[in-house]
C-alpha positions in Angstrom: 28.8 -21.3 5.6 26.7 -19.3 3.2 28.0 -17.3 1.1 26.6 -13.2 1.0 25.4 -14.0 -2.7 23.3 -16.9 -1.8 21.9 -15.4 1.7 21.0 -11.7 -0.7 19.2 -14.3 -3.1 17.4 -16.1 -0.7 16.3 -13.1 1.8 15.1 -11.5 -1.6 13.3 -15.1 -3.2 14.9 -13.9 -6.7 16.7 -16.8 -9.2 18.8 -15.8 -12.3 20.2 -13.2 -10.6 24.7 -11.9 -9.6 24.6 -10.0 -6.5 27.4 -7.3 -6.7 27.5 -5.7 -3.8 25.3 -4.6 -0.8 25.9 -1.6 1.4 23.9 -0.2 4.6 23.6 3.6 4.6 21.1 6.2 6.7 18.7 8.6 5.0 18.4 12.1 6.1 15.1 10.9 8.4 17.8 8.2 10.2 16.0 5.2 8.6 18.4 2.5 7.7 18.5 1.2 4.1 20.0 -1.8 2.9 21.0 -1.6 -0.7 22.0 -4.4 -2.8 23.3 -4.2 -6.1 22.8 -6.8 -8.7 22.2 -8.2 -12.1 20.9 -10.7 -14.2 22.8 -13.7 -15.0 24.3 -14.0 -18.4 21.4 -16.5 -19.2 18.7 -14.2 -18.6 20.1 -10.5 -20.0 18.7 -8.7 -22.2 14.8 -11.1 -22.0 12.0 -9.3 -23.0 10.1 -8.8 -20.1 6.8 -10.2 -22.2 8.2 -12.5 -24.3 10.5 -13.6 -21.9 13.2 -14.3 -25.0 16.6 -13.1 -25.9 16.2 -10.0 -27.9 19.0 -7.7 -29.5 20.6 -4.6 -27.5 18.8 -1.4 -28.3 21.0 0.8 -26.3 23.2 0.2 -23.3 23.2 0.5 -19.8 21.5 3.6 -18.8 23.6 6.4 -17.2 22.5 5.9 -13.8 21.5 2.5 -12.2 17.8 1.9 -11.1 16.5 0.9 -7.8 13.4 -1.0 -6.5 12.1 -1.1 -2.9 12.3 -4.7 -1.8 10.2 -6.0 1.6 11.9 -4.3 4.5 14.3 -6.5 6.9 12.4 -5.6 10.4 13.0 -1.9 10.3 15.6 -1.8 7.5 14.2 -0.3 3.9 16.1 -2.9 1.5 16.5 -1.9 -2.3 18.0 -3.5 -5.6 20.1 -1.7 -7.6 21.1 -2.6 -11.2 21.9 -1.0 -14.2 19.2 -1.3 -17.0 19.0 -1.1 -20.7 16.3 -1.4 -23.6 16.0 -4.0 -25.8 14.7 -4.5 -29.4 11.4 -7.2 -29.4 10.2 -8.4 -32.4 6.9 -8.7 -30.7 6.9 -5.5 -28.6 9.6 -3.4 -30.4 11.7 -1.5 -28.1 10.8 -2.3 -24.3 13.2 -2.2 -20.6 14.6 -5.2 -20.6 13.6 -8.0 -18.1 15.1 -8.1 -14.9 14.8 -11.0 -12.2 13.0 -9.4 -9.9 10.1 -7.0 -10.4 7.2 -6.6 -12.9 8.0 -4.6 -16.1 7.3 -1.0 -15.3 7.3 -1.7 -11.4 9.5 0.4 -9.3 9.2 -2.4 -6.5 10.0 -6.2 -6.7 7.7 -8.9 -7.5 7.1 -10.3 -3.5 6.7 -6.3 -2.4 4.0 -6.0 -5.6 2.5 -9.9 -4.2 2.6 -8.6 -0.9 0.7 -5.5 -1.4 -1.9 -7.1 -3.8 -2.2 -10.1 -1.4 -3.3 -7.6 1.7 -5.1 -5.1 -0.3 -7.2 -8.3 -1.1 -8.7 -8.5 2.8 -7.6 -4.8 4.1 -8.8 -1.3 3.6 -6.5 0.4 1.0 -5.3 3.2 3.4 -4.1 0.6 5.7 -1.8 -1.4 3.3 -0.7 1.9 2.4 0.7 3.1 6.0 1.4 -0.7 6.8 4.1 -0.4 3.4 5.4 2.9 3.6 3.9 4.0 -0.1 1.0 6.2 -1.3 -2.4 5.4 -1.5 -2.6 5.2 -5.4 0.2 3.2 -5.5 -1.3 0.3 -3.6 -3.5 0.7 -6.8 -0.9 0.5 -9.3 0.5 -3.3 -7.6 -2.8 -4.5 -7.7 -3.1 -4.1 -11.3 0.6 -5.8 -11.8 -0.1 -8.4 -9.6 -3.8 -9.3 -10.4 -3.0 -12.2 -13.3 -0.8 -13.7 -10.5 -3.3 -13.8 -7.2 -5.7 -14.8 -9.5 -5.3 -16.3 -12.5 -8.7 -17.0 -13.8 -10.9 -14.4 -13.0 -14.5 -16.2 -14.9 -14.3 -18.6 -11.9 -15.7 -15.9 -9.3 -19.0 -16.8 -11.8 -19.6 -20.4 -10.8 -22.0 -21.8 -8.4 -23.0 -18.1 -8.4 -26.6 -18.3 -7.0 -27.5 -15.3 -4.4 -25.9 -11.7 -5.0 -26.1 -8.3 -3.7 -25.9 -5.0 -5.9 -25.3 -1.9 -4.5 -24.0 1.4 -5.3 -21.1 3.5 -3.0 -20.1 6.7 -3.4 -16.7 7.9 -3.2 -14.7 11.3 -3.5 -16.7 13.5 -1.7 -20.0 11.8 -2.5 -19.1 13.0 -6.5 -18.8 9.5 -8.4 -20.1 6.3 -7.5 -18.5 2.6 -7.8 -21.6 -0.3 -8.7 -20.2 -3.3 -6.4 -21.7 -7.0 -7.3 -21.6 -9.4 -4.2 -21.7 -13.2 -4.0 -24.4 -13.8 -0.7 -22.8 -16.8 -0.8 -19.1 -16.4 -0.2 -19.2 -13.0 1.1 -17.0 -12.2 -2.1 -16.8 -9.0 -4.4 -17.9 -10.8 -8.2 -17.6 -7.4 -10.0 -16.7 -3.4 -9.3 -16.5 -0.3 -11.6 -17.5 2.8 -12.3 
């Protein structure tokens, strides 16, 4: 038999990491939330989240624990709680320390921030948006954490690049325009901005 620490690690696809505790409650809209509270092991506390070494204690635990939306469980929202400090880096003076499971800065955990970056890569934003429960901008916001990890080297998007398309879209109400570079080819975005 499992134990509920291993099965909380696995559903979740997070290592280094003491589950606590893990409680069901219902929000004032009736949805059902699944909380888990956890930590990092004694290995991995108090990691920059850059440097990803052991750095002295700045301050402790905050006064209130933190939470981060995880991937739901069928209907169930599912959140990690844990109690977070800061920590002194050489390298990046005082950051949050690193925890197990999400991006530094993120308010979700790394597979919800994969997740959302991996289907904003081959659906319209507003639909990842309603498909995840969160705002628009904020499918913006996971992109950018998740970019270096869906893909890693960006200059390759340049080879065999032969044919390509360039056009300009507007957007907000026809105010300010994005100049999108196409490969023919592959049928691939090469380059976007302003």
């Amino acid at each position: 038999m499992v134990s509920a620490n291993t099965l909380c690690k696995k559903l979740l696809n997070v290592n280094h990491v003491v589950i606590e505790d893990a409680n069901f409650y219902d929000d004032q809209d009736g949805v059902c939330h699944l909380r888990i509270r956890a930590r990092a092991d004694k290995w991995h506390q108090d990691y920059c989240p850059f440097y990803h070494k052991q750095c002295s204690r700045y301050d402790q635990k905050t006064e209130y624990p933190r939470t981060w939306r995880s991937l739901d469980f069928g209907a169930i929202l599912v959140e990690i709680e844990g109690w977070i400090h800061r920590i002194e880096c050489p390298e990046h003076g005082v950051v949050t320390a690193y925890v197990p499971w999400a991006y530094p800065g993120s308010g979700f955990t790394r597979d919800f921030d994969l997740t959302v970056g991996w289907l904003a890569v081959y659906l319209p934003r507003s639909v990842v948006s309603e498909y995840m429960r969160i705002d628009w901008e904020t499918v913006g916001r996971c992109v950018n954490r998740t970019l270096n990890d869906i893909e890693p080297e960006r200059s390759k998007r340049l080879d065999n690049l032969v044919n390509i398309g360039i056009d300009e879209t507007s957007y907000k109400k026809g105010h300010k325009y994005i100049t999108v570079i196409v490969n023919h080819d592959t049928n691939t975005v090469v380059w976007a901005a302003q």
